[in-house]
N, CA and C of each residue as an Amber inpcrd file, in Angstrom:
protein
   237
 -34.9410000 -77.5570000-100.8550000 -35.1610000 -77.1160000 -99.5010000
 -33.9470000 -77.5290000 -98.6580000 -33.6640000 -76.6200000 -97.4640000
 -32.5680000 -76.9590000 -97.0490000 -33.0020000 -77.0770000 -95.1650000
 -32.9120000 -77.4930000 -94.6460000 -33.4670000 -77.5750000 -93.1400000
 -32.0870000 -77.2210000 -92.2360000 -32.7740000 -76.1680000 -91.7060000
 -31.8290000 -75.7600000 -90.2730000 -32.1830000 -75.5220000 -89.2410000
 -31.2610000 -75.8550000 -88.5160000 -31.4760000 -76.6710000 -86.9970000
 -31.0340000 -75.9320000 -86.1660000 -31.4130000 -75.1230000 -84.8460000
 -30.6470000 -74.5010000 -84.1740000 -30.5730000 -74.7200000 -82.8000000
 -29.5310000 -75.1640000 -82.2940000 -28.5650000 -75.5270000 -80.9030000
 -28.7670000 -74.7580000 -79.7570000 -29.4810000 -75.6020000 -78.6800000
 -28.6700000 -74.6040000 -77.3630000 -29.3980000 -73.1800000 -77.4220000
 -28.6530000 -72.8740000 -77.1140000 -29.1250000 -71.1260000 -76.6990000
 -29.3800000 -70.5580000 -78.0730000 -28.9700000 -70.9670000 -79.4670000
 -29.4070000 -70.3800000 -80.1830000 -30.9530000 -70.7950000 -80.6050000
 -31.8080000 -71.8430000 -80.2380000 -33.1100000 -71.7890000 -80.7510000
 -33.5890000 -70.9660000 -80.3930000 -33.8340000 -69.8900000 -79.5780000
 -34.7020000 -68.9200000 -79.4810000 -34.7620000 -67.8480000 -80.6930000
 -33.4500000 -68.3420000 -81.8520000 -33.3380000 -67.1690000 -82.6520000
 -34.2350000 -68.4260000 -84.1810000 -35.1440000 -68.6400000 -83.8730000
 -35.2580000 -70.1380000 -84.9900000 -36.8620000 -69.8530000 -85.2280000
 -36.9850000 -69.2970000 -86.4150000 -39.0800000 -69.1880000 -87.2300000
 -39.5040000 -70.5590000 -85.8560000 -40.5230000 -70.4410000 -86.6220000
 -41.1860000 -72.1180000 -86.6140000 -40.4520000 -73.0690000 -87.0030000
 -40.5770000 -73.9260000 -86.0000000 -39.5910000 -75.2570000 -86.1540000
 -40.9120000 -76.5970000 -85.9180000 -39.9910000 -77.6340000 -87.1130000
 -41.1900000 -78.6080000 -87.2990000 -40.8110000 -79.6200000 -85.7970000
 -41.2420000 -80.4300000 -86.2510000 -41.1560000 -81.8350000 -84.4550000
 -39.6780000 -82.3630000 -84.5090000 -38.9330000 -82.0410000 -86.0000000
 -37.2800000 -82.0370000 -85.4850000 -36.6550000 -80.9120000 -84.8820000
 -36.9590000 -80.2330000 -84.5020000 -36.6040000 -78.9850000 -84.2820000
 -35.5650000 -77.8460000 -85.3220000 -36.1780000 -78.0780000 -86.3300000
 -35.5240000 -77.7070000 -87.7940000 -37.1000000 -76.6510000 -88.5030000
 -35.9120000 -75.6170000 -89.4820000 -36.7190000 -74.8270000 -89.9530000
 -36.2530000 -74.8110000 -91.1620000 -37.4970000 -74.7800000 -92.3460000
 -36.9470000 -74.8840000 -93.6810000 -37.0460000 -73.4780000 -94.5970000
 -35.8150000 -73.5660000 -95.1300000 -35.0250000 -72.3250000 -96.1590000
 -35.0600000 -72.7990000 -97.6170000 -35.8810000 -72.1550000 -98.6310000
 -36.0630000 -72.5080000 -99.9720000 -34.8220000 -72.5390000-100.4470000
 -34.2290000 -73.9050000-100.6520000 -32.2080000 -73.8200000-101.1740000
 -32.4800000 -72.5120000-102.8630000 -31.6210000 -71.7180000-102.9960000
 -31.5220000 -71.4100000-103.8420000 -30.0290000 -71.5000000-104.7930000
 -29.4470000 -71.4710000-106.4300000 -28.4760000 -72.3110000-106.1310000
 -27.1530000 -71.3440000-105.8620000 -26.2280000 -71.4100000-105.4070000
 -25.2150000 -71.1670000-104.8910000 -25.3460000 -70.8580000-103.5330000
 -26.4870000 -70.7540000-102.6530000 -27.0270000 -70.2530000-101.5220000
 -25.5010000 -71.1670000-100.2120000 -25.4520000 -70.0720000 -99.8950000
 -24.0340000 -70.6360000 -98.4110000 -24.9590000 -70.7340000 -97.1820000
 -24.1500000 -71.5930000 -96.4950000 -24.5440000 -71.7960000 -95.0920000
 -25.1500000 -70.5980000 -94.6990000 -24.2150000 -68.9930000 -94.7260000
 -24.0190000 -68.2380000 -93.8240000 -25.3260000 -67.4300000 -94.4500000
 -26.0910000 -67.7510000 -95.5910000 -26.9750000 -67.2060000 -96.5720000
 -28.4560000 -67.4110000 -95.5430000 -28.0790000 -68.9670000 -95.4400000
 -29.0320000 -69.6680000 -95.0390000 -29.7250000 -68.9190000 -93.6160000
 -28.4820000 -68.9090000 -92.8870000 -28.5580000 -68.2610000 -91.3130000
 -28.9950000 -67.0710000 -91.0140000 -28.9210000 -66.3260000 -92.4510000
 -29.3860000 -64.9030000 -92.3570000 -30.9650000 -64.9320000 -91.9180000
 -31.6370000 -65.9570000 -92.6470000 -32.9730000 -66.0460000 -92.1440000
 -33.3440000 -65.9130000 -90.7620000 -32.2360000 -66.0030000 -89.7400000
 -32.1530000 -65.7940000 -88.4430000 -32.4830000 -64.7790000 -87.5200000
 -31.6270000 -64.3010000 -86.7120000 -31.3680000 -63.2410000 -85.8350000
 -30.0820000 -63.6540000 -85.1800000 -29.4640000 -64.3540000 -85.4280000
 -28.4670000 -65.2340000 -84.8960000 -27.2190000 -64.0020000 -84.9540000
 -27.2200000 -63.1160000 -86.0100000 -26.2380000 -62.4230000 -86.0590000
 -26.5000000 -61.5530000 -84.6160000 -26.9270000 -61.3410000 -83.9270000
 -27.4080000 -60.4920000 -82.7860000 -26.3900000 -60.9640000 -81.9560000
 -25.9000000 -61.8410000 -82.0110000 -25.6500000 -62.8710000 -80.7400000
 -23.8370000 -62.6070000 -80.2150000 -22.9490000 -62.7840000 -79.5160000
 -21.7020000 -62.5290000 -79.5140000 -21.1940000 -64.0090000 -79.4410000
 -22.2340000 -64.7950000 -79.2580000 -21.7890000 -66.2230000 -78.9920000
 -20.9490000 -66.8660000 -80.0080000 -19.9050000 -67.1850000 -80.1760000
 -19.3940000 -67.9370000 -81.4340000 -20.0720000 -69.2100000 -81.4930000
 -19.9750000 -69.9570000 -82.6750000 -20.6320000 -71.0570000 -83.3270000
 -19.9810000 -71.8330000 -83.8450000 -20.0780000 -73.1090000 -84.4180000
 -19.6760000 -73.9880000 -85.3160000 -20.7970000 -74.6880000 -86.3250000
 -20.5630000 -74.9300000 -87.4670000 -21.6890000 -74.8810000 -88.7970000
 -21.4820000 -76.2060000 -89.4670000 -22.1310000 -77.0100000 -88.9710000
 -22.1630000 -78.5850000 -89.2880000 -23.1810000 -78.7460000 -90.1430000
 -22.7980000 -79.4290000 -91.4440000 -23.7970000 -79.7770000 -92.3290000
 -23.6480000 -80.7440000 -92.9600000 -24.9830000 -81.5130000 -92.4600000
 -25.0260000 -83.0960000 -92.7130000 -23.8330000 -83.6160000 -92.0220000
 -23.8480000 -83.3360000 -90.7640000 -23.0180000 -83.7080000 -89.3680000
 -21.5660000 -83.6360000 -89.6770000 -21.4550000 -82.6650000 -90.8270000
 -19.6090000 -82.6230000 -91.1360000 -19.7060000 -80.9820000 -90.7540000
 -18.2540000 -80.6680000 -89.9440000 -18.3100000 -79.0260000 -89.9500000
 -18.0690000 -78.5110000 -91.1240000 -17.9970000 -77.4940000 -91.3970000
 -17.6430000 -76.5680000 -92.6300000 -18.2810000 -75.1120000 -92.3420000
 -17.6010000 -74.6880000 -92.9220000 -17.6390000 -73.0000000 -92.7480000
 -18.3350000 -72.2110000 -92.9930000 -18.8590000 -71.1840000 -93.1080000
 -20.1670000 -70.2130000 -93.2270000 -20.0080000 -69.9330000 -94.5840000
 -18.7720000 -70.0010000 -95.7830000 -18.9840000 -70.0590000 -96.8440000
 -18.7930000 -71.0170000 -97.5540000 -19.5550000 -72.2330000 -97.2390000
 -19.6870000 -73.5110000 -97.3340000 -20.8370000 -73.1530000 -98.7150000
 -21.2000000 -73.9020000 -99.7400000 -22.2780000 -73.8780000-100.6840000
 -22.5710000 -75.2210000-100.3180000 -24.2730000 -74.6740000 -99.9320000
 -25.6200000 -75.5780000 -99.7400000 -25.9350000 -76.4910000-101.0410000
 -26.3160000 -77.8410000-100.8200000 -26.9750000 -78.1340000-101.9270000
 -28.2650000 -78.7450000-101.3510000 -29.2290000 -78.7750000-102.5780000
 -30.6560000 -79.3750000-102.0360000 -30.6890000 -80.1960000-101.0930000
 -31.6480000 -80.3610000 -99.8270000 -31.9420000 -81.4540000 -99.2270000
 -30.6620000 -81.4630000 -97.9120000 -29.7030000 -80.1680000 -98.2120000
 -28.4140000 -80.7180000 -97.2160000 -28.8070000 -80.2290000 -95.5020000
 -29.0730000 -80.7710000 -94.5720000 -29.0810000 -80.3740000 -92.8820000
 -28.0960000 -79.3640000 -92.8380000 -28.2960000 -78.5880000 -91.9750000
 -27.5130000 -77.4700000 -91.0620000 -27.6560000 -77.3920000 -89.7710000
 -26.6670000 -77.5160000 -89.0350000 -27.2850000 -77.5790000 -87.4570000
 -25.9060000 -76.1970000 -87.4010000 -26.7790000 -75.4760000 -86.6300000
 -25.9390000 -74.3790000 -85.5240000 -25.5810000 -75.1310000 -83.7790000
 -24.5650000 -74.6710000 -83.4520000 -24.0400000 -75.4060000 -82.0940000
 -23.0330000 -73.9950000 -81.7770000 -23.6790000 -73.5590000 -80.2780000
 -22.8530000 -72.7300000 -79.9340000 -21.2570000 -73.5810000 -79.3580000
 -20.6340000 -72.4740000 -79.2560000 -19.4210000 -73.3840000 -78.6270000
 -19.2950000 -73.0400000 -77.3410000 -19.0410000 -73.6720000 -76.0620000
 -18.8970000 -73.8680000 -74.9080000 -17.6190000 -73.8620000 -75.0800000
 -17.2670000 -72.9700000 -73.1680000 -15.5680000 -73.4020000 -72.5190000
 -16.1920000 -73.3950000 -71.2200000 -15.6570000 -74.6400000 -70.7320000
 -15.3580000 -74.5280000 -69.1810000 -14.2800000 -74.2510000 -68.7320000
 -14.0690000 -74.8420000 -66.9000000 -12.6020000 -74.4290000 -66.5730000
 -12.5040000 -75.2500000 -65.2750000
């Protein structure tokens, strides 16, 4: 199982989320981050992102392994 977490303006795109605010994706094996996210609606979005797993970034074709966190975080600019 792989738990993902979604940030900010993106939780509205997030199933059921347990009391961490995380939703779980049956890991399958070679399954990527960006695999994972599909479970989403997130692709809808124009917002760019950054793809932290197990609080390290890495990229949308990152390979998941069992048990690994995913948090989505939109990215902000001010001025």
């Amino acid at each position: 199982m792989v738990k993902v977490n979604l940030l900010g303006i993106f939780r509205q795109y997030a199933p059921s989320v347990d009391e961490e605010g995380c939703f779980a994706v049956e890991h399958q094996p070679g399954m990527t981050a960006a695999e994972a996210l599909g479970r989403t609606n997130i692709s809808e979005t124009t917002v760019k992102y950054s793809i932290l797993v197990n609080n390290m970034r890495k990229k949308a074709d990152y390979v998941l392994e069992d048990g690994d966190v995913v948090k989505v975080m939109p990215l902000i600019s001010g001025g």
